[in-house]
MIDOSE-1310 file (N, C-alpha, C; in nm, 2 decimals, decimal comma, always signed):
residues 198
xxxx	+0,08/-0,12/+0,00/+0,00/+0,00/+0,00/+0,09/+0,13/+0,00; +0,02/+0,24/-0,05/+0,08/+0,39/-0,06/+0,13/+0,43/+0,10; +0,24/+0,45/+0,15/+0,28/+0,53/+0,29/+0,16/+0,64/+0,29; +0,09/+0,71/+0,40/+0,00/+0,79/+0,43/+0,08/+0,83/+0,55
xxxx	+0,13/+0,96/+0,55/+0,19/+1,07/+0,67/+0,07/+1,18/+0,69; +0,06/+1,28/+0,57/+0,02/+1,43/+0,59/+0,00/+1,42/+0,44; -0,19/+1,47/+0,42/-0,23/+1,55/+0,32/-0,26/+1,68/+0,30; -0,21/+1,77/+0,22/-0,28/+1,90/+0,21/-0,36/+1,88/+0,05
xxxx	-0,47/+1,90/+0,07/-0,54/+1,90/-0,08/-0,71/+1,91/-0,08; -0,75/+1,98/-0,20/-0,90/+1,98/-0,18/-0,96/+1,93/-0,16; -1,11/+1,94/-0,14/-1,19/+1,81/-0,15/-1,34/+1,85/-0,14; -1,42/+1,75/-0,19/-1,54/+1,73/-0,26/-1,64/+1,70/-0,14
xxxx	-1,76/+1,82/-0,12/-1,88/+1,75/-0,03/-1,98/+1,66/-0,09; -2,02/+1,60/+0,02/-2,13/+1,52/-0,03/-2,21/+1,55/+0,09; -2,31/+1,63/+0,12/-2,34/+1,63/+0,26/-2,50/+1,51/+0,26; -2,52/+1,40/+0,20/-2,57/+1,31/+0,21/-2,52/+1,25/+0,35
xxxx	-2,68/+1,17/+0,41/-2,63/+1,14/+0,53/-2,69/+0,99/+0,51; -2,64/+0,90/+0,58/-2,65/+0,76/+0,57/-2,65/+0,69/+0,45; -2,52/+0,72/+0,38/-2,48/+0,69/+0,26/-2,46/+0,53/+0,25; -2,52/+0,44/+0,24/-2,50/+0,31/+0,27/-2,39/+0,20/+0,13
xxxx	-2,32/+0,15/+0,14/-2,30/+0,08/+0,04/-2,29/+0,04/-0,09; -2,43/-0,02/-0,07/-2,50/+0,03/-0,23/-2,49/+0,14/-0,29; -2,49/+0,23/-0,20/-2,56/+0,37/-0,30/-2,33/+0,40/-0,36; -2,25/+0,37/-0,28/-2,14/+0,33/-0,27/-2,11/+0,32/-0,41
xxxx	-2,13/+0,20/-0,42/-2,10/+0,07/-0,52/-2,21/+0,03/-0,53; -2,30/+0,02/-0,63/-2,44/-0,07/-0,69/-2,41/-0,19/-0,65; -2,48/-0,29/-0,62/-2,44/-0,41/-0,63/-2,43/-0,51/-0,74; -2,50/-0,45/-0,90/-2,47/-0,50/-1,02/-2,35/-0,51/-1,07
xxxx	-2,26/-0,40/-0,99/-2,12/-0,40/-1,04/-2,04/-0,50/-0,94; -2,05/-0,58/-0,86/-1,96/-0,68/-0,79/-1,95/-0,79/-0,85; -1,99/-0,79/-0,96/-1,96/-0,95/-1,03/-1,73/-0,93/-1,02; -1,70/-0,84/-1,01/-1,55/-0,85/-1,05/-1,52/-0,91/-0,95
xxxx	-1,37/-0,96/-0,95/-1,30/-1,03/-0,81/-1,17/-0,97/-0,78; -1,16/-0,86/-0,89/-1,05/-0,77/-0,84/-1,02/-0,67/-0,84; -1,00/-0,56/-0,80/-1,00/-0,41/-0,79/-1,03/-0,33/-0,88; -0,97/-0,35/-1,05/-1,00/-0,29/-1,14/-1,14/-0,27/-1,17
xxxx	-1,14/-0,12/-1,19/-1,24/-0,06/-1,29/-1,40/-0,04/-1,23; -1,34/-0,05/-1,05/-1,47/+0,00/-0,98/-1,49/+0,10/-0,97; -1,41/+0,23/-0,97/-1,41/+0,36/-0,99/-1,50/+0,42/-1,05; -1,48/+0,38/-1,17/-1,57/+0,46/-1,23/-1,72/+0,43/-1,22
xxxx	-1,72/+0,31/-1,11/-1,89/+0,32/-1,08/-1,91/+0,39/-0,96; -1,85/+0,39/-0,89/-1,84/+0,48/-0,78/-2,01/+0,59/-0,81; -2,12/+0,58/-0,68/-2,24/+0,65/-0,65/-2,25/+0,66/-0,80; -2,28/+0,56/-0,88/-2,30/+0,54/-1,02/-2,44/+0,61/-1,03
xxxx	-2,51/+0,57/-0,95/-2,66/+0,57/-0,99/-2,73/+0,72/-0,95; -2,60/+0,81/-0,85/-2,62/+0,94/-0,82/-2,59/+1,00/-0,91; -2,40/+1,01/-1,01/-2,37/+1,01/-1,06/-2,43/+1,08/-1,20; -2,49/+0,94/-1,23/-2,52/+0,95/-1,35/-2,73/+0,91/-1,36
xxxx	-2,74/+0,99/-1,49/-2,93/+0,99/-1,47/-2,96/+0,84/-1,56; -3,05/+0,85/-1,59/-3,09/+0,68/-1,62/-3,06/+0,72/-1,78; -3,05/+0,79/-1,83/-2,97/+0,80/-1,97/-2,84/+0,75/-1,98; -2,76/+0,75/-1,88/-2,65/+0,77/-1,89/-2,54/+0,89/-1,87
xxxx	-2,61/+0,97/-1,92/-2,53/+1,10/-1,89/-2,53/+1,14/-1,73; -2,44/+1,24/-1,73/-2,37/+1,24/-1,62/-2,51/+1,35/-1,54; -2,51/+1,36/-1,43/-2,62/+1,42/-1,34/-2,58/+1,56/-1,28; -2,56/+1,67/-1,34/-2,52/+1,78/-1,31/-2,58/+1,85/-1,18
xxxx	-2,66/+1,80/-1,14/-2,66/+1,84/-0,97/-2,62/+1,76/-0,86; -2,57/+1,66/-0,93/-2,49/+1,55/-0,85/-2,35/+1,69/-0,78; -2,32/+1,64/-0,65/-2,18/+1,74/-0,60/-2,01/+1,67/-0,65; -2,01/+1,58/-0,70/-1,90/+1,52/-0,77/-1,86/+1,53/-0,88
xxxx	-1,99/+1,61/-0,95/-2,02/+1,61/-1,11/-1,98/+1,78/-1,10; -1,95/+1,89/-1,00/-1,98/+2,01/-1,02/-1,80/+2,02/-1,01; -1,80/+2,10/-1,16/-1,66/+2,12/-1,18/-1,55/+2,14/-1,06; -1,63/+2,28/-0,97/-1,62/+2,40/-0,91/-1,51/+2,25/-0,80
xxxx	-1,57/+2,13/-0,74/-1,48/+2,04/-0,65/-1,43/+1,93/-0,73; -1,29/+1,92/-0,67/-1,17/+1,80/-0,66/-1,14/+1,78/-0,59; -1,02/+1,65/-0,61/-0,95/+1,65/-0,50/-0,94/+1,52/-0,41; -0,87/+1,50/-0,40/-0,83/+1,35/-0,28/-0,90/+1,31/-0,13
xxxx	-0,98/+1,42/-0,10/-1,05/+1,43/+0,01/-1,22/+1,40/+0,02; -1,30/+1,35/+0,04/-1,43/+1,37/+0,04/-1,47/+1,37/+0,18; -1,60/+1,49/+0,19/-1,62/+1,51/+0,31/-1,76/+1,50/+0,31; -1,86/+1,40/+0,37/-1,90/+1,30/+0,35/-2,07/+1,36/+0,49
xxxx	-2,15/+1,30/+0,45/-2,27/+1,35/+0,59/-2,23/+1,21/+0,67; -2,29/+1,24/+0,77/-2,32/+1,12/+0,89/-2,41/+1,02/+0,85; -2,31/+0,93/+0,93/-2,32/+0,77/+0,90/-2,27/+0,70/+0,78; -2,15/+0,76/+0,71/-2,13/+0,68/+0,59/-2,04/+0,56/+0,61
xxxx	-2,14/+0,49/+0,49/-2,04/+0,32/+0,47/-2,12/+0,22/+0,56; -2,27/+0,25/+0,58/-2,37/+0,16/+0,67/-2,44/+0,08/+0,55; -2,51/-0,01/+0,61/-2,57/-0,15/+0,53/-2,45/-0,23/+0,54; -2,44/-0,31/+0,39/-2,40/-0,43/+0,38/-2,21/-0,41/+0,38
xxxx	-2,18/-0,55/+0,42/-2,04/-0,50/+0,46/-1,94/-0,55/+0,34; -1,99/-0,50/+0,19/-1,91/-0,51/+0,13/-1,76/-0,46/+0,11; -1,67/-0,49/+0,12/-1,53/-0,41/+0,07/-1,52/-0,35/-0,04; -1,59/-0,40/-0,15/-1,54/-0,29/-0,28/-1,63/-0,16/-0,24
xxxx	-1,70/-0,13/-0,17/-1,70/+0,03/-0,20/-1,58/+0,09/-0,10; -1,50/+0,03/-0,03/-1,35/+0,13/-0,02/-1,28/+0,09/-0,16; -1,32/-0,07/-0,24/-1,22/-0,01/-0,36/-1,27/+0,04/-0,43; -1,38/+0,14/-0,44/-1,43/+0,19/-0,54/-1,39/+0,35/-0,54
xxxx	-1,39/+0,37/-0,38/-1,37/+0,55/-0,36/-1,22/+0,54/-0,37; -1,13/+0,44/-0,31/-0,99/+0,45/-0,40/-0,95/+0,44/-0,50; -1,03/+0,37/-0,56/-0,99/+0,37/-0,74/-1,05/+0,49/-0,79; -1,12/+0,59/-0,73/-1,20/+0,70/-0,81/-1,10/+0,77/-0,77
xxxx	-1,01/+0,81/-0,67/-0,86/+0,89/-0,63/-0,90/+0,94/-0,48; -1,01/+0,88/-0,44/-1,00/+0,92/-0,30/-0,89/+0,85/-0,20; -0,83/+0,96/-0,11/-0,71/+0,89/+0,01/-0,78/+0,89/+0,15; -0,89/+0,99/+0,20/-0,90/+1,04/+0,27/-1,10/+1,08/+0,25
xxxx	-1,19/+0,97/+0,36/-1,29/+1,01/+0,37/-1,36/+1,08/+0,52; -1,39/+1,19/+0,49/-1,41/+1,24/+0,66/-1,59/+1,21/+0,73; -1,62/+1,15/+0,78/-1,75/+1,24/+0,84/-1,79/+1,21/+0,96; -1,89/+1,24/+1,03/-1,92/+1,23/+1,18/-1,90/+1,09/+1,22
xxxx	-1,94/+1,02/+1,13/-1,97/+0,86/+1,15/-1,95/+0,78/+1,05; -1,87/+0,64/+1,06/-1,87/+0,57/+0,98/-1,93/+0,42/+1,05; -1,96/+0,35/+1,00/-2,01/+0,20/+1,03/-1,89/+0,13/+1,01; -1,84/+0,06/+1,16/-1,75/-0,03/+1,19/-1,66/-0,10/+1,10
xxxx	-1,80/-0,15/+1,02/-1,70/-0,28/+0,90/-1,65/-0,22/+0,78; -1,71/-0,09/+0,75/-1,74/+0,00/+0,62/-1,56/+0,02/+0,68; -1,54/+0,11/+0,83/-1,42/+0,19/+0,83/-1,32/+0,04/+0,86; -1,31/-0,02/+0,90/-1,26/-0,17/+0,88/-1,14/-0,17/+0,76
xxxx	-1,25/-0,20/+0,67/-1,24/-0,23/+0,52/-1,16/-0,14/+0,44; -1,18/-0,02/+0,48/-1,13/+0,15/+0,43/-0,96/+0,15/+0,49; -0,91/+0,10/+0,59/-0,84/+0,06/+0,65/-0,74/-0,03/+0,62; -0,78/-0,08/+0,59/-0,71/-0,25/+0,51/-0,68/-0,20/+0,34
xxxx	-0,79/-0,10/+0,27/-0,76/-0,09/+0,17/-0,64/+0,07/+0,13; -0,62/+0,09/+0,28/-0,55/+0,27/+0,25/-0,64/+0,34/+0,21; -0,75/+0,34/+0,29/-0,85/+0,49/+0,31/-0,83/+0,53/+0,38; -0,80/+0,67/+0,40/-0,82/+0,68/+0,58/-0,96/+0,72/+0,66
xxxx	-1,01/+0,68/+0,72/-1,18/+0,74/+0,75/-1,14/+0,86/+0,88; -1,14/+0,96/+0,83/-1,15/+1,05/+0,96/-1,26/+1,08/+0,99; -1,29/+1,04/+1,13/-1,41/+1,11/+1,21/-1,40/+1,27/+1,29; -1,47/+1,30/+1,27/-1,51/+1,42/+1,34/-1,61/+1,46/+1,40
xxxx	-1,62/+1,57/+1,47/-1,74/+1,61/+1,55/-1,80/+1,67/+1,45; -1,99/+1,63/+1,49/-2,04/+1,69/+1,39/-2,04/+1,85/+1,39; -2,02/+1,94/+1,45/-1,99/+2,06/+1,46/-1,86/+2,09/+1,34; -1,77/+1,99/+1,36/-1,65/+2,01/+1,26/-1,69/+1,96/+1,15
xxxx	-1,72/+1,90/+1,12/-1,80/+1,83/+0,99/-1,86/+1,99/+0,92; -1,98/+2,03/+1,02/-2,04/+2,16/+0,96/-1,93/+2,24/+0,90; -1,84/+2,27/+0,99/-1,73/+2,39/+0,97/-1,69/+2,35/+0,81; -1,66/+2,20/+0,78/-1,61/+2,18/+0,65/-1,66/+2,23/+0,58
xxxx	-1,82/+2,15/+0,56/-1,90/+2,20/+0,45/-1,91/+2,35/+0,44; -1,89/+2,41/+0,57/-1,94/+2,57/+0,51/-1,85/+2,65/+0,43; -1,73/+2,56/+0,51/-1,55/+2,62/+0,46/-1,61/+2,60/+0,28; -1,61/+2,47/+0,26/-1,58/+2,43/+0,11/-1,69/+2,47/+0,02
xxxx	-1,83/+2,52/+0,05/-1,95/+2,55/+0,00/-1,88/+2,73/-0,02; -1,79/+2,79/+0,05/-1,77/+2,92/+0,05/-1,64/+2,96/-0,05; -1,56/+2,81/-0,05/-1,41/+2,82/-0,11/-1,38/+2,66/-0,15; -1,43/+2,67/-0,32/-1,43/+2,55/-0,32/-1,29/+2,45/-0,35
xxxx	-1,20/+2,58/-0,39/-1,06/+2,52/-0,40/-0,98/+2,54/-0,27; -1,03/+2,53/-0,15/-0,99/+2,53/-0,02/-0,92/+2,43/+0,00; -0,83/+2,44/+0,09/-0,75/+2,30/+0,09/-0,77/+2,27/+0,26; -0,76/+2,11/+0,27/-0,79/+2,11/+0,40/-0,63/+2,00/+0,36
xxxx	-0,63/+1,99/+0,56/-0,45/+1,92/+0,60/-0,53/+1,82/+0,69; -0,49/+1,72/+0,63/-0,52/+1,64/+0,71/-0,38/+1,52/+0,75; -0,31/+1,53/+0,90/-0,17/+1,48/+0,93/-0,24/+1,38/+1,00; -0,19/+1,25/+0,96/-0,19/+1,10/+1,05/-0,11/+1,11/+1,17
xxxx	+0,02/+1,15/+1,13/+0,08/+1,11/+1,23/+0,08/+1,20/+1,38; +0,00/+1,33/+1,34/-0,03/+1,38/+1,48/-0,16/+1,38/+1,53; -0,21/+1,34/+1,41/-0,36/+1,28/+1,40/-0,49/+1,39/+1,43; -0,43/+1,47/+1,31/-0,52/+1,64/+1,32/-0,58/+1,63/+1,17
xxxx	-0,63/+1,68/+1,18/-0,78/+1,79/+1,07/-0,79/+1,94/+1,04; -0,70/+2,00/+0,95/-0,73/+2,13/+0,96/-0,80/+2,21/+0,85; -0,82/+2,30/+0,86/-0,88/+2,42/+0,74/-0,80/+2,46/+0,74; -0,70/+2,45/+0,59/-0,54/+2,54/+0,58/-0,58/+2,68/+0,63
xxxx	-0,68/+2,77/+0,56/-0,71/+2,88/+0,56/-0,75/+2,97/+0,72; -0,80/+2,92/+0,77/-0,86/+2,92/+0,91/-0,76/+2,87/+1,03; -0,70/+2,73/+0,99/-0,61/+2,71/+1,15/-0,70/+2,61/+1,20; -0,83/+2,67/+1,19/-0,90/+2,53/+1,29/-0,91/+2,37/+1,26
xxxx	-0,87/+2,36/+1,37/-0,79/+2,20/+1,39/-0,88/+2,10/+1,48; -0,91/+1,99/+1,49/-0,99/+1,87/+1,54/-0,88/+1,78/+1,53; -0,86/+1,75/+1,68/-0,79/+1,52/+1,65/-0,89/+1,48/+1,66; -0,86/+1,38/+1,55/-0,93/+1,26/+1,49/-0,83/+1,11/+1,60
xxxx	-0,93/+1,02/+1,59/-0,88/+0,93/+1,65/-0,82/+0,80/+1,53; -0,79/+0,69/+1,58/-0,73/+0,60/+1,47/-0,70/+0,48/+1,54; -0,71/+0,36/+1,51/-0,65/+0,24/+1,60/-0,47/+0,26/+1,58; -0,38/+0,24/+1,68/-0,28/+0,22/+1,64/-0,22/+0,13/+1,56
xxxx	-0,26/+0,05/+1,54/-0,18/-0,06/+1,48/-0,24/-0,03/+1,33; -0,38/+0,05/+1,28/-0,38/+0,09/+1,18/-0,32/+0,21/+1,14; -0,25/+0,28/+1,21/-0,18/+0,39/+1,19/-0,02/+0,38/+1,16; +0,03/+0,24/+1,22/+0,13/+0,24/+1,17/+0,13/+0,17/+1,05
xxxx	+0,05/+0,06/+1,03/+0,04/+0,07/+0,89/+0,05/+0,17/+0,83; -0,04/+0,24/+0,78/-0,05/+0,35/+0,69/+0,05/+0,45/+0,71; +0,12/+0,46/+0,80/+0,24/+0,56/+0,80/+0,30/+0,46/+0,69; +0,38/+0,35/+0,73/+0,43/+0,28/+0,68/+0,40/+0,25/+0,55
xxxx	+0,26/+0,25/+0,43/+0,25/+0,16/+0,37/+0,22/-0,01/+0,39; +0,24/-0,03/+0,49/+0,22/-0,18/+0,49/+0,05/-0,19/+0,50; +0,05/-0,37/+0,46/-0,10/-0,44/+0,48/-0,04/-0,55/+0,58; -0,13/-0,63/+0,63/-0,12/-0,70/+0,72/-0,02/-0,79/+0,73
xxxx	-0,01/-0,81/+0,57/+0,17/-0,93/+0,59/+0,31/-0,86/+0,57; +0,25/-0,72/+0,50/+0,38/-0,62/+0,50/+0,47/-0,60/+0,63; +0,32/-0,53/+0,76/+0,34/-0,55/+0,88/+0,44/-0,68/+0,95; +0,37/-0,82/+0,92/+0,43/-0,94/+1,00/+0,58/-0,94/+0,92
xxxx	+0,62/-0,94/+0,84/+0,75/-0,96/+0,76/+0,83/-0,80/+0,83; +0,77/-0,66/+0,84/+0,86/-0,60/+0,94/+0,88/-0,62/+1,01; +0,84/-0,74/+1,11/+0,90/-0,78/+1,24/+0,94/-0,91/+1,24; +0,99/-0,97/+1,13/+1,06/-1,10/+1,15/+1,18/-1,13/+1,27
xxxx	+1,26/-1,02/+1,22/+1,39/-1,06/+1,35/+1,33/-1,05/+1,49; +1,23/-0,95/+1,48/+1,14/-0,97/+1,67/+1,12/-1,14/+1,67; +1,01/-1,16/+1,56/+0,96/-1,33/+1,60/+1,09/-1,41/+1,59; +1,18/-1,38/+1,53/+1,26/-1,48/+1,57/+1,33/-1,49/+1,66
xxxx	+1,37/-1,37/+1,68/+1,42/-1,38/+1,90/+1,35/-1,43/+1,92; +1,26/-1,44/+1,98/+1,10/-1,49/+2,03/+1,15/-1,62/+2,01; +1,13/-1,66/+1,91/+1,10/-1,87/+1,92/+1,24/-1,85/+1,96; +1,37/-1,82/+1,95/+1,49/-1,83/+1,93/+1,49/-1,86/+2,09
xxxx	+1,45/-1,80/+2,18/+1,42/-1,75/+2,31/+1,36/-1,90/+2,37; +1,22/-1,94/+2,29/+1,13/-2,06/+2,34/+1,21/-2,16/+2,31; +1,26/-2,17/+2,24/+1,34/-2,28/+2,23/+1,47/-2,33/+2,32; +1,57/-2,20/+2,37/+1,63/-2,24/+2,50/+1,59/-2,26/+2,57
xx	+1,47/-2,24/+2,63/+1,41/-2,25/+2,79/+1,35/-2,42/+2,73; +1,35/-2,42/+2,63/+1,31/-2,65/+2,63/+1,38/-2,73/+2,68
């Protein structure tokens, strides 16, 4: 996986609240078994009108936002616990999904795939939207490693919380076996150790 330290970079509202899954990733598009080419279904169905064409009151379709960041309403990533909609908002170029609340298995999955889900207070959540509704090329900083939230423009700052052991991953780059293989020479003191005391 990508190392994740410190982002500075725009980002896209969605102030939709209980964004479930599905609405994520459709579930007609899971027939794949591997990461490619979920992106571009990504809130396909919000996205895009039943023509096909693209849905210009959609907030991802409005030129005016970009950006590696999406900042997201309360409760996103509830319903069903599928994993491709984290590979769906990574393959669309999301690093970084913020909002009041995410569902367990949703931020889980987002985790494992190098998303980072930052939570916030819903008071700070508002602050975003008003920041990015007022300045759409606003940049927000969002740092892992001291585990802050800011409005470049403003200063105002929120910690976000994070499990540790998913935090060093993502400083790192590693996934779960990247992790075990950085600490070979520990496990092997270890048995190296159990084995004299036999």
């Amino acid at each position: 996986m990508e190392k994740f330290v410190k982002l500075t970079a725009t980002a896209a509202p969605l102030e939709t609240e209980n964004i479930d899954t599905d609405q994520i990733i459709p579930a007609r598009f899971l027939k794949a078994t591997d990461k490619a080419g979920f992106g571009e279904n990504l809130f396909r169905d919000w996205r895009f009108n039943p023509n096909g064409k693209l849905n210009p009151n959609f907030s991802l379709n409005n030129p005016a936002y970009s950006g590696p960041i999406l900042v997201a309403g309360d409760n996103f990533g509830c319903g069903s616990s599928r994993e491709h909609a984290a590979w769906a908002l990574k393959a669309y170029g999301f690093k970084v999904v913020v909002s009041s609340y995410f569902a367990d298995i949703f931020k889980g999955n987002a985790l494992n795939n190098g998303l980072l889900p930052v939570q916030v207070s819903a008071e700070f959540l508002e602050k975003l939207f008003d920041y990015l509704h007022l300045n759409p090329s606003g940049e927000i900083i969002v740092d892992l490693e001291n585990q802050h939230i800011s409005i470049k423009d403003s200063g105002e700052t929120e910690k976000f919380e994070i499990d540790a052991y998913k935090k060093t991953c993502m400083l790192n780059g590693y996934d779960d076996i990247d992790f075990l293989l950085s600490r070979l020479d520990a496990i092997k003191n270890y048995e190296d150790k159990q084995l004299q005391q036999v």
